[in-house]
OpenMM code with the backbone's topology and positions (N, CA, C; nanometers):
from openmm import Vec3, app, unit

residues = "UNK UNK UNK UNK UNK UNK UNK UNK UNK UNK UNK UNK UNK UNK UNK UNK UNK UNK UNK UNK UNK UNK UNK UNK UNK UNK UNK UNK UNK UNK UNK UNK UNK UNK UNK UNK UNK UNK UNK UNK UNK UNK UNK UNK UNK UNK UNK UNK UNK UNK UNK UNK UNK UNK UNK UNK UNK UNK UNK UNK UNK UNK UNK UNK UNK UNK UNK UNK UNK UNK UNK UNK UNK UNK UNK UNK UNK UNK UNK UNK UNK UNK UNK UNK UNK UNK UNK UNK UNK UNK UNK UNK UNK UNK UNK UNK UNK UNK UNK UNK UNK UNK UNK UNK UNK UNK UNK UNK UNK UNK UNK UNK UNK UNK UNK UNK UNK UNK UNK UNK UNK UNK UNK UNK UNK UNK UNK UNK UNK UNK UNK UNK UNK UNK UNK UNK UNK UNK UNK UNK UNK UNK UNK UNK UNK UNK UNK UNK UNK UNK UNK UNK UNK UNK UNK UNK UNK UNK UNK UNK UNK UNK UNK UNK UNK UNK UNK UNK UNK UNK UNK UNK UNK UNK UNK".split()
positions = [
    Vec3(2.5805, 12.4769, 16.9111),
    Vec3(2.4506, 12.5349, 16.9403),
    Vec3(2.3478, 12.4984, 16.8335),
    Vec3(2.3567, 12.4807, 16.7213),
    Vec3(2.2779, 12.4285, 16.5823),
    Vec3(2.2187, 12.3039, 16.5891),
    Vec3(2.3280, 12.2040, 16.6674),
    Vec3(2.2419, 12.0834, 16.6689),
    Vec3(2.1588, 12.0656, 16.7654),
    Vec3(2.1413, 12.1578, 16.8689),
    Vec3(2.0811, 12.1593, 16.9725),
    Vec3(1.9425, 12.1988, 16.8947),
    Vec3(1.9407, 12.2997, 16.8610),
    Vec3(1.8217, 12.3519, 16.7884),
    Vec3(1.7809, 12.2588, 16.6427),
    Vec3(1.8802, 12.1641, 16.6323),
    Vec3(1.8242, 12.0900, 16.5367),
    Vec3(1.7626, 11.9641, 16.5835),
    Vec3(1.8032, 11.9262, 16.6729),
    Vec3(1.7556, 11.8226, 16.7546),
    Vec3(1.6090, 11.8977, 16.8347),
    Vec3(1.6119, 12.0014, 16.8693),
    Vec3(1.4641, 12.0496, 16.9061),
    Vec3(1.3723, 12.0605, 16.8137),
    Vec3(1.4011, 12.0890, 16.6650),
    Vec3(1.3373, 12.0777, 16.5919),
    Vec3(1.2661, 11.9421, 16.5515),
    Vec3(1.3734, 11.8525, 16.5503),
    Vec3(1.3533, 11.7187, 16.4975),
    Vec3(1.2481, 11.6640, 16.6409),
    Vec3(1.2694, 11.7138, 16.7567),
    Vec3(1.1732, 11.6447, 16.8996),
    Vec3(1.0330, 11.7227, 16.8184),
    Vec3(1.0183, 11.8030, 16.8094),
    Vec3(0.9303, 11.9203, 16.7940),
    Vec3(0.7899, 11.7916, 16.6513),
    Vec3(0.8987, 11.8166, 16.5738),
    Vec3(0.8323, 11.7289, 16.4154),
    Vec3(0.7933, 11.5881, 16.4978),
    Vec3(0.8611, 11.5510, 16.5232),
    Vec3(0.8319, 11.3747, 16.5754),
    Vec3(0.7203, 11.3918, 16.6405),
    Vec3(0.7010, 11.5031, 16.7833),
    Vec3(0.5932, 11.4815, 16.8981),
    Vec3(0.4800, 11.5122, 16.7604),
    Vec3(0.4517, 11.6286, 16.7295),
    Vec3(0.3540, 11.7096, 16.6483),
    Vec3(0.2970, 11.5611, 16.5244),
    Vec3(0.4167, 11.5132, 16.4984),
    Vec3(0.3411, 11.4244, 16.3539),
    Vec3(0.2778, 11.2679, 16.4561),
    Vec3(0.3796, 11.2374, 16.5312),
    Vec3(0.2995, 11.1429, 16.6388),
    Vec3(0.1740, 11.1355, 16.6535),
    Vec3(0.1155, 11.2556, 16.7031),
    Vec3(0.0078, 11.2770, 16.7136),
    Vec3(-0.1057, 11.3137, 16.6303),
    Vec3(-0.0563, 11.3539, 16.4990),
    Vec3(-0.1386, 11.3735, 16.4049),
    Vec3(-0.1277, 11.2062, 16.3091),
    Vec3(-0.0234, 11.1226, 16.3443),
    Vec3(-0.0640, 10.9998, 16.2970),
    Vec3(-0.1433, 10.9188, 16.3862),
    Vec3(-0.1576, 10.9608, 16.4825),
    Vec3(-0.2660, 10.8182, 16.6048),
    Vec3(-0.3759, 10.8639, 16.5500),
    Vec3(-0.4358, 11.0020, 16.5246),
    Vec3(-0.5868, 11.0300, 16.4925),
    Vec3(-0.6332, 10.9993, 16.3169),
    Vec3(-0.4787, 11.0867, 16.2468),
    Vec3(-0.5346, 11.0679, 16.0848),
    Vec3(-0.4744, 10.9266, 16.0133),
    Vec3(-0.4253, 10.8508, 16.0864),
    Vec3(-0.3674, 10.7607, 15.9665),
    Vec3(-0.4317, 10.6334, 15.8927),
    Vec3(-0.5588, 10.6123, 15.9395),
    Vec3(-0.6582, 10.5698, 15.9143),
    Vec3(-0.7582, 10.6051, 15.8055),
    Vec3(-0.7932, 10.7460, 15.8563),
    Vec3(-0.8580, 10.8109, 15.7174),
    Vec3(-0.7638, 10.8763, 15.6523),
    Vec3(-0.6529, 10.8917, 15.6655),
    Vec3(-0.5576, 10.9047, 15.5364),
    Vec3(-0.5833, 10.7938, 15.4382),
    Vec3(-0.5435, 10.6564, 15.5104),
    Vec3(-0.5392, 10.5506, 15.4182),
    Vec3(-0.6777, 10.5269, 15.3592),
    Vec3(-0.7653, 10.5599, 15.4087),
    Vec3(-0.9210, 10.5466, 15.3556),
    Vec3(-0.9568, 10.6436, 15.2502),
    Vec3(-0.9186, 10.7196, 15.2490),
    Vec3(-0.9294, 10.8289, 15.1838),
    Vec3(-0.8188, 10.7883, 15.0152),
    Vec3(-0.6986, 10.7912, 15.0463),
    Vec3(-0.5985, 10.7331, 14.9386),
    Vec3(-0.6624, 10.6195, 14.8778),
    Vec3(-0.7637, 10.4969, 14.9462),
    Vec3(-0.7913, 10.3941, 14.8635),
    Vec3(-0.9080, 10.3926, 14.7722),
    Vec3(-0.9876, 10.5541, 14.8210),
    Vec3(-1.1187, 10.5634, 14.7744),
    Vec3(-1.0543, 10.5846, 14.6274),
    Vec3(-0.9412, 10.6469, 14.5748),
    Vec3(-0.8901, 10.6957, 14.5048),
    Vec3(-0.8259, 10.6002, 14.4499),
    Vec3(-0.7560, 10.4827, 14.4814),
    Vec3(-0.6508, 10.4134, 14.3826),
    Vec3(-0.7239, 10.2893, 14.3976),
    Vec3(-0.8091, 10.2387, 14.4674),
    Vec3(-0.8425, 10.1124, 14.4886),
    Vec3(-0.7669, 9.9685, 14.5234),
    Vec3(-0.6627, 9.9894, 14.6159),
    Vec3(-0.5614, 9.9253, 14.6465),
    Vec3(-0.4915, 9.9579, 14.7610),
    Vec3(-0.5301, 9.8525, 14.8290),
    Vec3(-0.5174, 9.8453, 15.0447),
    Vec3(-0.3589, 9.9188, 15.0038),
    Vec3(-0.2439, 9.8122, 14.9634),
    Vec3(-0.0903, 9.8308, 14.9995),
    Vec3(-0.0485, 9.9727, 14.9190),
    Vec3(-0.1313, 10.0331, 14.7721),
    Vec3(-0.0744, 10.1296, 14.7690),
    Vec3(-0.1375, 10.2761, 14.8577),
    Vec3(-0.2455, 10.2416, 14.9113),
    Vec3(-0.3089, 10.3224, 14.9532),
    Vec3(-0.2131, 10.3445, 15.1136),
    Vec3(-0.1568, 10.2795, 15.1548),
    Vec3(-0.1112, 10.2789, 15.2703),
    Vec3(0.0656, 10.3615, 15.2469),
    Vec3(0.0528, 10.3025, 15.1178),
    Vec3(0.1986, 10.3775, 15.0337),
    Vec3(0.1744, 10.5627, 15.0721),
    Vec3(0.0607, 10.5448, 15.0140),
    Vec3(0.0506, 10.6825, 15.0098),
    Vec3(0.0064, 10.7532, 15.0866),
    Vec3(-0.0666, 10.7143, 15.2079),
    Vec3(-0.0860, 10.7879, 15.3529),
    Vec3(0.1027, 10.7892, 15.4293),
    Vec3(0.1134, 10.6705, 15.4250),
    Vec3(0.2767, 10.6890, 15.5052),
    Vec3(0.3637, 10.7840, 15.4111),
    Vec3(0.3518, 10.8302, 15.2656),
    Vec3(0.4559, 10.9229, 15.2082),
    Vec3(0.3905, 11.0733, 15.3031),
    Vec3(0.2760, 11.0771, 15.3109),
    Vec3(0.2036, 11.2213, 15.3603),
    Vec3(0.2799, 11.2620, 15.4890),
    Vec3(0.2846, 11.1383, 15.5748),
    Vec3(0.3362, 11.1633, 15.6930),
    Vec3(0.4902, 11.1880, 15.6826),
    Vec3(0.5426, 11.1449, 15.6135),
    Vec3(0.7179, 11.1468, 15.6476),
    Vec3(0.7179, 11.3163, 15.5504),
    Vec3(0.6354, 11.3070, 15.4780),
    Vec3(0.6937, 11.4683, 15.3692),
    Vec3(0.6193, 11.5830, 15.4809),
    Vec3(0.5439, 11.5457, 15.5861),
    Vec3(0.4674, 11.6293, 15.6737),
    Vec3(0.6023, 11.6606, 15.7738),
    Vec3(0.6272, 11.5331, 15.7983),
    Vec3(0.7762, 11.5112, 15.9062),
    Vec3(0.8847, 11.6150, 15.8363),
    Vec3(0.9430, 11.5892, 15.6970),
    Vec3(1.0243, 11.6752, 15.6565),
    Vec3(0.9765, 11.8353, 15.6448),
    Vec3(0.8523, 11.8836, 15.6456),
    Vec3(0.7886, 11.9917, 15.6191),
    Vec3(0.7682, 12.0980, 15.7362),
    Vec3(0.7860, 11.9817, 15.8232),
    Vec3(0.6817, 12.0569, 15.9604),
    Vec3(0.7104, 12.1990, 16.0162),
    Vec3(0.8294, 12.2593, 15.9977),
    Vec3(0.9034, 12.3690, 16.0561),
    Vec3(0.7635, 12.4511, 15.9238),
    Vec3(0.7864, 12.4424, 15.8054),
    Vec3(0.7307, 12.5257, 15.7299),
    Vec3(0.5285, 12.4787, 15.7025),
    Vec3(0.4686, 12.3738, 15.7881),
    Vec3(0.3399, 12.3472, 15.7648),
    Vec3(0.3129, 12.5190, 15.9327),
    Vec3(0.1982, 12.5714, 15.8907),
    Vec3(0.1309, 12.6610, 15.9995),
    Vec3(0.0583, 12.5705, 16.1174),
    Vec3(0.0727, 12.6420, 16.2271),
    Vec3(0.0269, 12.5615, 16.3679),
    Vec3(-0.1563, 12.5550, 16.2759),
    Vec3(-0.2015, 12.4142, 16.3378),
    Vec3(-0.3323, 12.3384, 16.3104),
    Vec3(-0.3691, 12.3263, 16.1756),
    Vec3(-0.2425, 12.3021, 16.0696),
    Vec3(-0.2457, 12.2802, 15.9256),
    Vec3(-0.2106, 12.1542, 15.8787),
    Vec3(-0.1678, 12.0490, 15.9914),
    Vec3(-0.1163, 11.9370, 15.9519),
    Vec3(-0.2025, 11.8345, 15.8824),
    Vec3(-0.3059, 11.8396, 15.9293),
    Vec3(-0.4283, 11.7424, 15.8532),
    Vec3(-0.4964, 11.7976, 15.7619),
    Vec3(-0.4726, 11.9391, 15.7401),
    Vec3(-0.5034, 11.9924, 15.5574),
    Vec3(-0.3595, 11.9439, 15.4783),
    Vec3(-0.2445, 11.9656, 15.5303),
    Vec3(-0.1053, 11.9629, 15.4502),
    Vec3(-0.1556, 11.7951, 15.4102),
    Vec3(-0.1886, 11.7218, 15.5155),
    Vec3(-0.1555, 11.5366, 15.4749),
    Vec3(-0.2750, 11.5369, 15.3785),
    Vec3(-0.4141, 11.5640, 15.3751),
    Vec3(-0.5068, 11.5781, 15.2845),
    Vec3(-0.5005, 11.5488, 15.1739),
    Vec3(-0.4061, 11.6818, 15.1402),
    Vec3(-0.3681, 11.7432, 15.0247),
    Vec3(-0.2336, 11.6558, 14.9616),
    Vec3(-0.1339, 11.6262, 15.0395),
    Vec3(-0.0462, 11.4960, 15.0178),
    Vec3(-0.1117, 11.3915, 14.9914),
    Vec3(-0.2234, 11.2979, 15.0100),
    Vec3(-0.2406, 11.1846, 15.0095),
    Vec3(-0.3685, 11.2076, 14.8729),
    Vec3(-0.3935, 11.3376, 14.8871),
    Vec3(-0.4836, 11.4022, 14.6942),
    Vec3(-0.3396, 11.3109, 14.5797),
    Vec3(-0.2221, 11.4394, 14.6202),
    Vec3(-0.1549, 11.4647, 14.5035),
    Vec3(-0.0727, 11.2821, 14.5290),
    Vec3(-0.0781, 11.1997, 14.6177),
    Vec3(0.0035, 11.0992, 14.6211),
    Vec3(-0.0783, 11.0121, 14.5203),
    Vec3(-0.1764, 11.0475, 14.5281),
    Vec3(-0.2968, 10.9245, 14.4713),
    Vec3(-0.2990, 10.9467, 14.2830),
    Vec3(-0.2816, 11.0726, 14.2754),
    Vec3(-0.3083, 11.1393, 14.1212),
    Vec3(-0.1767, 11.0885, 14.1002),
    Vec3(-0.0581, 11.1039, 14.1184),
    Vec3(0.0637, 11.0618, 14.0649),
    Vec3(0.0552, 10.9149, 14.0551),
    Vec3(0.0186, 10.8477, 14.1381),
    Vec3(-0.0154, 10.6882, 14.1125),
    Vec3(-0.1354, 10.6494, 14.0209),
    Vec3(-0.2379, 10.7144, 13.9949),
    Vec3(-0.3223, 10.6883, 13.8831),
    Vec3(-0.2728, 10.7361, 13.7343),
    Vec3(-0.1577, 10.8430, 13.7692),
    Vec3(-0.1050, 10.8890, 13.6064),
    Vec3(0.0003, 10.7581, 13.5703),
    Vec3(0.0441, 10.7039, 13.7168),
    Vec3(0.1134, 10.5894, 13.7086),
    Vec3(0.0841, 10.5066, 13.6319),
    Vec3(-0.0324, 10.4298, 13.7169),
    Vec3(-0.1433, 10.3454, 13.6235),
    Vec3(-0.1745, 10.3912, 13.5365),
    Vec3(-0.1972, 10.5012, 13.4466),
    Vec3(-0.2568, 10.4868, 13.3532),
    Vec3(-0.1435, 10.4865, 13.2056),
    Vec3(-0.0055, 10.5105, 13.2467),
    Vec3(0.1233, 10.5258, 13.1899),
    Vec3(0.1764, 10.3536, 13.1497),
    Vec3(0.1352, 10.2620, 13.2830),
    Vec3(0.1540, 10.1571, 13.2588),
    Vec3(0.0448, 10.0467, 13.1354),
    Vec3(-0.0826, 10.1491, 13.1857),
    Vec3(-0.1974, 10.0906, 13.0862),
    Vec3(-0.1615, 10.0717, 12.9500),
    Vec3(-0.1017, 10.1626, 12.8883),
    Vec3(-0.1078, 10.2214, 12.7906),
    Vec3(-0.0179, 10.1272, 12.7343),
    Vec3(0.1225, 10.0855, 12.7907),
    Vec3(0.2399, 10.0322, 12.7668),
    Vec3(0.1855, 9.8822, 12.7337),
    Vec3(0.1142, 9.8781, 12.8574),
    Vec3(0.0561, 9.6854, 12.8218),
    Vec3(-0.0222, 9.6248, 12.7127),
    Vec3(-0.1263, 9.7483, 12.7073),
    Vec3(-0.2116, 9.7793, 12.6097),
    Vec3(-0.1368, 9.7614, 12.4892),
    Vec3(-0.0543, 9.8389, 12.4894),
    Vec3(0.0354, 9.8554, 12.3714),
    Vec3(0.0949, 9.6889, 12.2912),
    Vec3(0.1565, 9.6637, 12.4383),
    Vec3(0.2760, 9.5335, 12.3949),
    Vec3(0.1179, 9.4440, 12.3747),
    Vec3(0.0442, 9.4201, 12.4196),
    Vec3(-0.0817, 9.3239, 12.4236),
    Vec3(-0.1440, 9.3330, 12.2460),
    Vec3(-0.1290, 9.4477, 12.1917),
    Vec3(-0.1900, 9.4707, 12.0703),
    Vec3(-0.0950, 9.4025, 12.0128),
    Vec3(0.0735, 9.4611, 12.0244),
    Vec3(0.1821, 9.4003, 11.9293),
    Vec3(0.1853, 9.2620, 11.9152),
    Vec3(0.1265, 9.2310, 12.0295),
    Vec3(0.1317, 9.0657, 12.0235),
    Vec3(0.0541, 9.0144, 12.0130),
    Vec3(-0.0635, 9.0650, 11.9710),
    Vec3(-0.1964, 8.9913, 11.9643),
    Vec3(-0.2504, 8.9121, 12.0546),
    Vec3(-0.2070, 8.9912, 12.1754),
    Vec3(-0.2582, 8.8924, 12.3286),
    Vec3(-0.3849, 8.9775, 12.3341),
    Vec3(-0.5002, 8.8743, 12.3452),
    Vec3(-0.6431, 8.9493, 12.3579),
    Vec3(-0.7357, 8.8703, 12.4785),
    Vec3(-0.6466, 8.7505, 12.5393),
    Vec3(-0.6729, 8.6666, 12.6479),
    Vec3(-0.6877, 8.7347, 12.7764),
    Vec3(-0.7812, 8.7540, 12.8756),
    Vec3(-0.8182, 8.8059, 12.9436),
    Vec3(-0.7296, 8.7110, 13.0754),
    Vec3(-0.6819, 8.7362, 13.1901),
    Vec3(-0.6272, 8.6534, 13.2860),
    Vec3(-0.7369, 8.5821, 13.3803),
    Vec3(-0.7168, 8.4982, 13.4333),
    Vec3(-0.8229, 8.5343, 13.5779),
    Vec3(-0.7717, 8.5817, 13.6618),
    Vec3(-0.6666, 8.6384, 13.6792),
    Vec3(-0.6950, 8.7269, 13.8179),
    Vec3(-0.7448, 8.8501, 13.7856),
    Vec3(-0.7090, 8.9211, 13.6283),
    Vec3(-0.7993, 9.0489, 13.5900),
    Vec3(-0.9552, 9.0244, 13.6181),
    Vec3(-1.0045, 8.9048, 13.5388),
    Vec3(-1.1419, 8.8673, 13.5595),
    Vec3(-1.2218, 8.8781, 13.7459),
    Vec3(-1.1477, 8.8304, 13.8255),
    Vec3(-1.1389, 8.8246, 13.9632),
    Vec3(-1.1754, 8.9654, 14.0081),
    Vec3(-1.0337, 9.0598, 13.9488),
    Vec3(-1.0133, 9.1962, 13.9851),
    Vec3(-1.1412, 9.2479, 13.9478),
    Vec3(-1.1752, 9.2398, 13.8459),
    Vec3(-1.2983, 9.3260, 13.7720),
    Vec3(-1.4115, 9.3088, 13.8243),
    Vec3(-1.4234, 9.1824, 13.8683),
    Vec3(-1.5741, 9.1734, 13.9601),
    Vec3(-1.5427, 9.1459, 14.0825),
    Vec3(-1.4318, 9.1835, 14.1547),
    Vec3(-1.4776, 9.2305, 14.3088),
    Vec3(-1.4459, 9.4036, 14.3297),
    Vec3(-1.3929, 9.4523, 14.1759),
    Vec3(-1.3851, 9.5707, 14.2202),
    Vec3(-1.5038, 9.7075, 14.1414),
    Vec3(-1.6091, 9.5902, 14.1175),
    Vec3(-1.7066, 9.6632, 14.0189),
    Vec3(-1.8227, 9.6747, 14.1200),
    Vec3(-1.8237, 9.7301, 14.2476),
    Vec3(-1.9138, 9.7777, 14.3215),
    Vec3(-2.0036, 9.8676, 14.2700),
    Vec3(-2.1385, 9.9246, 14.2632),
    Vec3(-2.1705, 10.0060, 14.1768),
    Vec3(-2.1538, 10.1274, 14.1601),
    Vec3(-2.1827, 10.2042, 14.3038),
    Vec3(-2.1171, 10.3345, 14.3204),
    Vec3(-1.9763, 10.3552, 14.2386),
    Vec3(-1.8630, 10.2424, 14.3336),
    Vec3(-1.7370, 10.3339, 14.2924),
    Vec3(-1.7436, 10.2917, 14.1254),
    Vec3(-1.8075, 10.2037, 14.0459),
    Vec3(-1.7970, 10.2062, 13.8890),
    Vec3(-1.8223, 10.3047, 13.8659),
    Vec3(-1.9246, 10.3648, 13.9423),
    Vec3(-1.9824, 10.5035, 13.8608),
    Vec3(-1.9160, 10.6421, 13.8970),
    Vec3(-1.8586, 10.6691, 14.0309),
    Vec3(-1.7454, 10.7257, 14.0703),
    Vec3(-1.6420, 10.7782, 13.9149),
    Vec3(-1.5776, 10.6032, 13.9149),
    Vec3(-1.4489, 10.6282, 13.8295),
    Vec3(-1.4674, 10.6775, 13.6663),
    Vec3(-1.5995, 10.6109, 13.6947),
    Vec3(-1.6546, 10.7476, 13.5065),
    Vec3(-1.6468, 10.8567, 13.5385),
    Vec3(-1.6373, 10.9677, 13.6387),
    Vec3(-1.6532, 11.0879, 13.6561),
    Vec3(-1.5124, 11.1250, 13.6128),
    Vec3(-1.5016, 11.2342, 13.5876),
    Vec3(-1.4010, 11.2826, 13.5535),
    Vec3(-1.3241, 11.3100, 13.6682),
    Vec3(-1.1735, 11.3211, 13.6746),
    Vec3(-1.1010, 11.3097, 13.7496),
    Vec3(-1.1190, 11.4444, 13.9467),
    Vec3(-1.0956, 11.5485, 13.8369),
    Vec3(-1.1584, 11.6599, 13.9058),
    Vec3(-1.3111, 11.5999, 14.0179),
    Vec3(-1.4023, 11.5790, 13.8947),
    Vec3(-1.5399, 11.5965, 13.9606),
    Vec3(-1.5181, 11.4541, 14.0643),
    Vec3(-1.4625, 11.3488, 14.0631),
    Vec3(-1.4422, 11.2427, 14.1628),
    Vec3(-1.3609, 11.2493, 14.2820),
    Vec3(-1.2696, 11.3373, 14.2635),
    Vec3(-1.1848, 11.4128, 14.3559),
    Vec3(-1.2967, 11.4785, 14.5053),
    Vec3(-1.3599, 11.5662, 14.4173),
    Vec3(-1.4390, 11.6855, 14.5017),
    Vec3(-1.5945, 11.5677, 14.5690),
    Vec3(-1.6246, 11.5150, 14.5110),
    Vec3(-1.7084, 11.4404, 14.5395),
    Vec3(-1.6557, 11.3135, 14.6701),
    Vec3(-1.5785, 11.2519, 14.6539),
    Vec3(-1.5113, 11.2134, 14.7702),
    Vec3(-1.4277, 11.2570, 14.8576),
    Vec3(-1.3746, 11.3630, 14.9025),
    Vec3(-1.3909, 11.4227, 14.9581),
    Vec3(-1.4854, 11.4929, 15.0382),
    Vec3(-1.6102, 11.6040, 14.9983),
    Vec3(-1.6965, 11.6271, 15.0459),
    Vec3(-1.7915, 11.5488, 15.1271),
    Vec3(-1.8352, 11.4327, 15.0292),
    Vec3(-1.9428, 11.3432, 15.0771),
    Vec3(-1.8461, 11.2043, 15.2036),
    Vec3(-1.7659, 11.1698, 15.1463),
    Vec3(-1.6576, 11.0797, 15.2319),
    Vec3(-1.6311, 11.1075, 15.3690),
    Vec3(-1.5275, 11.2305, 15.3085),
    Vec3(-1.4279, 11.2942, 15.4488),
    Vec3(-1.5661, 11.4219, 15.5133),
    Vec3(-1.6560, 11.4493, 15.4355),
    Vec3(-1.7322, 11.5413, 15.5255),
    Vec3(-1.6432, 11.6879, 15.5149),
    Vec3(-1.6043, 11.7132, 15.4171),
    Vec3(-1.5253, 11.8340, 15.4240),
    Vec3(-1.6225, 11.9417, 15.3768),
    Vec3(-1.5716, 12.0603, 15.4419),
    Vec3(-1.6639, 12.1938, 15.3206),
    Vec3(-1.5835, 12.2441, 15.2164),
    Vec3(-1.6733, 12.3088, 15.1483),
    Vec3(-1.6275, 12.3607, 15.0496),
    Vec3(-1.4665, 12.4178, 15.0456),
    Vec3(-1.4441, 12.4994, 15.1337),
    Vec3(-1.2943, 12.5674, 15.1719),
    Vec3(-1.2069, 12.4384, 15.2023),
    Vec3(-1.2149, 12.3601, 15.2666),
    Vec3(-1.1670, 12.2608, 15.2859),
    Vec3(-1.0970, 12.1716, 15.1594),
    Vec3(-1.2153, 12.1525, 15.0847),
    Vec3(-1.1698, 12.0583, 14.9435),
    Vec3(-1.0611, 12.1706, 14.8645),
    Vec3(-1.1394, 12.3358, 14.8791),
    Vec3(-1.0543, 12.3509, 14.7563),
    Vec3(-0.8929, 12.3899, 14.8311),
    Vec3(-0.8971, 12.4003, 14.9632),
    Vec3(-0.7378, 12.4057, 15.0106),
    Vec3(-0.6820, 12.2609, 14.9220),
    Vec3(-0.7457, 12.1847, 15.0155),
    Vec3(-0.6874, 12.0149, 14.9992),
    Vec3(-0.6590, 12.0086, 14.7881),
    Vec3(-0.7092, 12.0458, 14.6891),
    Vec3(-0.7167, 12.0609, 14.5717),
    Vec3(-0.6470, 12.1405, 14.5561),
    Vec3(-0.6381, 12.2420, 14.5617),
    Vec3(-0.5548, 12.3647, 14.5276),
    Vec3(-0.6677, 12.4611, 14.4060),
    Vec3(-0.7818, 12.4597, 14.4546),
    Vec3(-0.8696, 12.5280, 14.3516),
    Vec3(-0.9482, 12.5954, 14.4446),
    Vec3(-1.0085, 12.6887, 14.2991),
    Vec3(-1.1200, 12.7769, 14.4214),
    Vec3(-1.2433, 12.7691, 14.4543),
    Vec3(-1.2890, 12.7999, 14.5795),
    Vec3(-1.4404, 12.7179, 14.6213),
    Vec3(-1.4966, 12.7255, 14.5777),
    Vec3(-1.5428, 12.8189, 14.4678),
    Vec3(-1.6442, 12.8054, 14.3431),
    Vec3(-1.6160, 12.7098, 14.2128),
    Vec3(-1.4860, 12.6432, 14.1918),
    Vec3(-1.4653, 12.5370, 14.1136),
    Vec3(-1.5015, 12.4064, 14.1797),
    Vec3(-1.4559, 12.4072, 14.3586),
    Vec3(-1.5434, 12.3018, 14.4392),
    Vec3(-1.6849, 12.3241, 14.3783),
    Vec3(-1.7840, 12.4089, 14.4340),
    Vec3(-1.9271, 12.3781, 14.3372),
    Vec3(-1.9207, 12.3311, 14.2276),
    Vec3(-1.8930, 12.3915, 14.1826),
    Vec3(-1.9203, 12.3685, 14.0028),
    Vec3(-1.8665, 12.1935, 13.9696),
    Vec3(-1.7780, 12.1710, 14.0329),
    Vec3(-1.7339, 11.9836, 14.0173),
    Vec3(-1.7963, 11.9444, 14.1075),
    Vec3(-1.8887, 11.9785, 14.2112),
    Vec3(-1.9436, 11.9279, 14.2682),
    Vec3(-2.1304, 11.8681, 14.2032),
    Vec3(-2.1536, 11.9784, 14.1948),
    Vec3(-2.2519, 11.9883, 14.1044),
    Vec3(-2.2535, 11.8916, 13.9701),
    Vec3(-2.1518, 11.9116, 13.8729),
    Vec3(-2.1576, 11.8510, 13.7429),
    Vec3(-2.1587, 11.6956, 13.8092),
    Vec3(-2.0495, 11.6504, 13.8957),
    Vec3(-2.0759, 11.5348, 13.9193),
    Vec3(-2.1649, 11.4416, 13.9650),
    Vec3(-2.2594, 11.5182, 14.0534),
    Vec3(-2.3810, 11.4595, 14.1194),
    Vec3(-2.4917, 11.4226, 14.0197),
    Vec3(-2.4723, 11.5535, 13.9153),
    Vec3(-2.5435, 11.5417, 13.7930),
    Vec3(-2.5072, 11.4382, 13.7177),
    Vec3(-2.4181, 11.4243, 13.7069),
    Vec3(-2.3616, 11.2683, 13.5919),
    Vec3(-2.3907, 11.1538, 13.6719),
    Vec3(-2.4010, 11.1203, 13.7997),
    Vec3(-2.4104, 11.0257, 13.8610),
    Vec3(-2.5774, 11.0221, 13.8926),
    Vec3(-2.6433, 11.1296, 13.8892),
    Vec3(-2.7868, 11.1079, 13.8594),
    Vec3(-2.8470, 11.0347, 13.7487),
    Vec3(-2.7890, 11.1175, 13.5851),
    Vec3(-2.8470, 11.0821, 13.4624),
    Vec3(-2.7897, 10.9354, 13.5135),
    Vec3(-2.6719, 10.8709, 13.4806),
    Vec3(-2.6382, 10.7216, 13.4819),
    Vec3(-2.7037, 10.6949, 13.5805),
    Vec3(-2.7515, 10.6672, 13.7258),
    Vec3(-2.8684, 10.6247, 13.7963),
    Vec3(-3.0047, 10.6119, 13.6728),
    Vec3(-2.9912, 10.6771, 13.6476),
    Vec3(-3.1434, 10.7102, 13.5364),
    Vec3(-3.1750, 10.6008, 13.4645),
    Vec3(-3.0191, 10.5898, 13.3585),
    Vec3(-2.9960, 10.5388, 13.2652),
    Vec3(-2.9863, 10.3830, 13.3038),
    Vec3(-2.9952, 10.3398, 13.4052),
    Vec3(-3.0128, 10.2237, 13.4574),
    Vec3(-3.1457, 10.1984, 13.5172),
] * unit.nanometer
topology = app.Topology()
chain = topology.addChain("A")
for resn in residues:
    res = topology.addResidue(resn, chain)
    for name in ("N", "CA", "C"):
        topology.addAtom(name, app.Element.getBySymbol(name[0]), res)
């Protein structure tokens, strides 16, 4: 009798995420790349949202699935930038020990097709305030929205909302 009900469960997760991948898996991945800047990991990290949504689904609430993936493809993106920035550090590191100060061309390449002006000025924002800012303005979310998807409260949405628009004003300025 268990696998019966486990197999209904498992029909249940499959139909439910099916359908929440034909509509979100697109701006999942759009959303993940605004954040890491990289098509293949960005796609990494919309498809982890969906399969941990798949393993979740008995415990996500009916019409929560596209806040739960949101919020997965937030925290997929921050673990891959602590990534990157874990690896920075290491290269950085061995690059000093060795007195490698030679720039590549494909970094050179990287740096000027990925120095659009907005997102340069984006990635100066502090982590938080770039978060809430793409989101809101991007995905069109409200306030309640970001701070589910964040895990903060809608008055910390303002307040990073605010500081950031402000920093991205003065630097407008300052140019």
């Amino acid at each position: 009798m268990g696998t019966r009900r486990d197999a209904a469960a498992r029909a249940a997760a499959d139909d439910g995420v099916s359908s929440l991948y034909a509509v979100h898996w697109r701006p999942m991945v759009r959303l993940a790349w605004l954040f890491v800047h990289d098509d293949l990991l960005a796609e990494e990290i919309a498809q982890d949202a969906f399969v941990s949504l798949h393993r979740k689904w008995h415990d996500v609430r009916e019409g929560r699935g596209a806040a739960y993936l949101r919020q997965c493809v937030v925290n997929g993106a921050r673990s891959a930038l602590r990534h990157h920035k874990v690896e920075q550090r290491y290269l950085d590191s061995t690059r000093a020990n060795n007195r490698l100060r030679a720039v590549s061309a494909e970094d050179e390449a990287l740096s000027a097709t990925s120095s659009a002006e907005l997102f340069a000025r984006l990635q100066r924002l502090p982590t938080r305030q770039r978060e809430v800012l793409v989101l809101r303005y991007y995905l069109d979310l409200s306030e309640a929205q970001i701070a589910d998807a964040l895990g903060i409260a809608p008055g910390s949405v303002k307040a990073h909302a605010h500081r950031g628009l402000a920093s991205l004003r003065t630097q407008m300025e300052e140019r």
